[in-house]
C-alpha angles and dihedrals in degrees: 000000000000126000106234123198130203122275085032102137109204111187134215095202093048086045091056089044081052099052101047090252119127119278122219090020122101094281116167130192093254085055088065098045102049116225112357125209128214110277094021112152097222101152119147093259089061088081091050144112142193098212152335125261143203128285111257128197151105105330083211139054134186136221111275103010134117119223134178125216117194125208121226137227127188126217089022103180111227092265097047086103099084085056093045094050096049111089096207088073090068143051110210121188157139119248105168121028142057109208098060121069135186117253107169136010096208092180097253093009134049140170140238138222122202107196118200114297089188148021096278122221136071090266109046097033108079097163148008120256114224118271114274123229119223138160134220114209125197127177121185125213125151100162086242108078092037077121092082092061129214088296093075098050102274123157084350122133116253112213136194128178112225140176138224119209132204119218140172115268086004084275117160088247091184093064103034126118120178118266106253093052112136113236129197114238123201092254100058097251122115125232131181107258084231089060098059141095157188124304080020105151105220133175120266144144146246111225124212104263100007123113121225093233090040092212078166124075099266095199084067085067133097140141133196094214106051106205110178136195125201116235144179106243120191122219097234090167146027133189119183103186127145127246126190109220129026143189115244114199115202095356090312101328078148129355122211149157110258106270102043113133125243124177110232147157106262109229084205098068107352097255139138114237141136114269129186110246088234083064099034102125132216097250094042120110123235113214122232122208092253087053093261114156115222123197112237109213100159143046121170133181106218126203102221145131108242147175109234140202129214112182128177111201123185154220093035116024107225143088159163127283106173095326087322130122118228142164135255124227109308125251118191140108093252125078124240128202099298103119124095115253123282115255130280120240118237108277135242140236131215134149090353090306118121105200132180129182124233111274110210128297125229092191117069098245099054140236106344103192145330136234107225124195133195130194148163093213120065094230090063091236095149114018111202084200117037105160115171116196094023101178098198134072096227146046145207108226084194114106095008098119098252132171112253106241124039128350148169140236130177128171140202133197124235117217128191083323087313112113123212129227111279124263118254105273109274108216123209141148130245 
């Protein structure tokens, strides 16, 4: 319920403006209301609040997907609702960004749509293009709660920084596990992920310190002492897309897109934490459900057409993925490493050595390889070197096959499966 002060003026005419009822007419509280009961609490400071929030929602958003972000009050008296419900309450909008669209003003609450960043399909989608900032603005006046004044957040604009990702096939790559993985159900039987639906009662955990809505950023989280809970998870939602590459941990132990969660011992520090499977180290410990650590001592990235599974559980946000415990889609207002690499500066020649530095990560274990192209025309056409996850930051033109007279070479950076844009073209002689 709201805290009221003196000299707070709450208005019958502006609640009946708020709540979509006719202003300047013989309008009760009861009218407001609708059909009141006996015993009903409808005073004026039920519809009420101390003070706006911030928006909350998913931090990203995929091609071709529709997401809705809610903005939140404190101190919301019982009946705020109706103000809260009616659209003409709140200004919803996109200031910055041009991937992400307005669908619904819903009043507190409003939905997104992400167009195509990119051509979709295996064979026309070569690369992903870097994730895209945005922001989703929100300001709330009815003409009601103007008593609480812009310090608490009236008639202000409510920002959050979003971001739009490119995948292949449109597909959600932070949440997909390949077809055929074997999931825990409640009742101790497997099925393929592929073979579930929705309303299907899995196995899953609460973690200490980590809330089952994880309003929070759950990859911030981590514990030294892992103490886990078994819980009943339900299957609320399901995505089959197809992605075109997938990260395969101990020959196929589990088998992801390149941002799904596990959780893991990091062999850095010794803590537990969620990791995405892209950054996942030899030397790190998968968790099994019984609390079993399991050495991890590959981690491969695997060029292959594959069906893929999303699935969102509540009310805790973990499962099973062959005896694993893994995580379900992020919800949280910071933004994790989902974005491509930054770009490589042109390169440089000396002694016959063409050499680069390492442009930024967006991922936390840096740059993990290039693709470096060589070429004796300046459009790249027919590249005489075309070498994909180069490990080194140089290379010896010598006994490479070139053309004598003038060529080219241009690098990108591959980061957690994501590439960069490519340098500016070197230029040498050979």
């Amino acid at each position: 319920m709201a805290t009221l002060s003196s000299g707070d003026t709450l208005s019958l005419n502006g609640l009946a403006g708020a709540t979509g009822n006719t202003q300047n007419s013989n309008v009760s509280l009861g009218t407001i209301k609708g059909s009141p009961s006996a015993g009903d609490d409808i005073g004026l400071s039920t519809f009420a609040i101390d003070s706006v929030g911030s928006v909350g929602g998913y931090t990203y958003v995929v091609e071709d997907s529709t997401e809705a972000y809610t903005l939140s009050f404190t101190g919301a008296g019982t009946n705020f609702t109706q103000i809260s419900g009616t659209s003409s309450n709140f200004s919803w909008s996109i200031p910055a960004g041009s991937y992400i669209s307005l669908s619904t003003n819903n009043g507190a609450s409003a939905t997104f749509s992400v167009s195509t960043m990119n051509p979709q399909g295996v064979d026309s989608q070569t690369s992903l293009m870097s994730t895209q900032t945005h922001t989703i603005r929100v300001s709330f006046e009815d003409d009601f709660n103007d008593h609480i004044g812009s310090g608490n957040g009236y008639g202000v604009n409510k920002d959050k920084t979003v971001y739009s990702v490119d995948t292949y096939d449109g597909n959600s790559s932070d949440l997909c596990l390949l077809a055929d993985s074997p999931i825990l159900l409640s009742d101790g039987t497997t099925l393929e992920v592929g073979d579930l639906g929705e309303g299907e009662l899995l196995t899953g955990y609460s973690l200490n310190g980590l809330g089952p809505d994880d309003e929070e950023d759950f990859l911030e989280w981590s514990t030294d002492n892992l103490v886990r809970t078994s819980k009943e998870v339900t299957i609320i939602n399901l995505v089959y897309s197809f992605a075109s590459k997938y990260y395969s941990l101990n020959s196929g132990e589990v088998r992801a897109t390149a941002e799904h969660p596990l959780l893991v011992k990091d062999s850095s520090d010794d803590l537990f934490r969620f990791k995405r499977i892209s950054t996942i180290q030899i030397g790190d410990k998968l968790i099994k459900g019984d609390g079993t650590e399991v050495d991890v001592v590959s981690n491969e990235l695997i060029q292959d057409t594959v069906e893929i599974v999303s699935l969102d559980v509540e009310q805790d946000d973990t499962f099973l993925v062959n005896g694993y415990i893994t995580h379900n889609k992020e919800q949280g207002n910071s933004h994790s490493d989902l974005g491509t690499p930054g770009q490589v500066a042109t390169p440089t020649i000396s002694s016959r050595i063409i050499s680069w530095s390492a442009p930024t990560s967006s991922g936390i274990t840096g740059i993990t390889a290039y693709q470096v192209q060589l070429d004796n025309n300046s459009d790249f056409s027919s590249p005489t070197v075309d070498y994909d996850e180069y490990s080194s930051t140089s290379i010896s033109i010598n006994g490479q096959g070139l053309s004598a007279g003038t060529n080219y070479c241009r690098v990108r950076a591959i980061d957690h499966g994501l590439y960069g844009d490519w340098s500016s073209t070197l230029t040498f002689t050979n």
